[in-house]
C-alpha positions, 0 to 999 in steps of 0.5 A, a space after each residue: 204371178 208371184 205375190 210378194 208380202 213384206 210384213 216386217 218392217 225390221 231388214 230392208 229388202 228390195 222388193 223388186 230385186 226379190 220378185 225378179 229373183 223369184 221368177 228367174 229361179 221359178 224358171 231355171 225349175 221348169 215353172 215358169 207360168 206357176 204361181 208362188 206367194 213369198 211371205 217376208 215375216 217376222 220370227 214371231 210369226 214363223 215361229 207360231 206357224 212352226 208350232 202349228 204345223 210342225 210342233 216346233 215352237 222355235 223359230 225357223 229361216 224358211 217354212 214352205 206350205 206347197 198347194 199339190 202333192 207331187 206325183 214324184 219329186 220335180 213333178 206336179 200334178 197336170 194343171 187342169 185351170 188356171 188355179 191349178 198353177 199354184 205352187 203355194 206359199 213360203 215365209 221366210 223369217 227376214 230377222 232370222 235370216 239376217 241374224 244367220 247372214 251376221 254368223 256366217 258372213 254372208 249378205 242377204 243379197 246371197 242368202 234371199 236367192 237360197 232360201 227361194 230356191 230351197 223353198 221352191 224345191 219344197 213345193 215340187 215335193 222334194 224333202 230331206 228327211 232322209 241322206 238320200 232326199 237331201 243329196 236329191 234335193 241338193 244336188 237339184 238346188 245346186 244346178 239350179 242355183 249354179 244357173 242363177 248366178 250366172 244369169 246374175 252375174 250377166 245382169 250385173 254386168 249390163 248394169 241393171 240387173 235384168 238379162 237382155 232378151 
């Protein structure tokens, strides 16, 4: 199940299209069947959960809480109970990311899918502390992302944004 809260009232977004996105790059990860809550926030709030968590006291576009500690990147532990298919929480500051959208020329429709994905990628224990994590987590992210547009793509063209099954 993906929970989905939208607590800021400043970008527009589309709910729907979001969860959809979510539960397409959740499978594309091999984690179908695992839980995920989005937090769609504003900069204050991920800047006060920067402060806490990571002594920064800036603002951020994407901060990922994962709920298990990754055996190795890309493996989580067996889950043993339904609750153990919980993938944890990200908060994605929606004011930071359109300000980022309005420097780079880039639509939130095309930076949403991203930061899901980079974000996900997170909470299967991926990081990119060092150049070698980042090219690990890059490359995963890219594959991933690769499908997604294709299977995008395919939903644009049936007209209503889902893949035919």
């Amino acid at each position: 199940m993906i929970l989905l809260r939208n607590t800021q009232r400043i970008v527009k977004v589309c709910t729907k299209t979001c969860k959809k996105d979510i539960a397409q790059l959740l499978a594309l990860a091999q984690y179908p069947d695992w839980d995920l809550g989005v937090h769609l926030s504003g900069d204050r709030f991920v800047r006060k959960l920067n402060a806490e968590f990571r002594g920064l006291d800036r603002p951020t576009d994407i901060l990922s809480f994962p709920f298990h500690q990754a055996i190795r990147p890309g493996v989580l532990p067996a889950p043993v109970t339904d609750d153990d298919r919980n993938l944890g929480d990200m908060f994605i500051a929606m004011p930071f990311v359109q300000r980022y959208c309005g420097y780079e020329g880039e639509t939130l429709e095309k930076r949403l899918p991203v930061l899901f994905c980079h974000g996900i990628f997170h909470m299967l224990g991926y990081d990119h502390q060092t150049d070698s994590e980042y090219e690990k987590m890059r490359e995963k992210e890219e594959g991933v992302l690769a499908e997604f547009w294709k299977w995008k793509k395919v939903g644009e063209n049936n007209g209503n944004g889902d893949i035919d099954a």
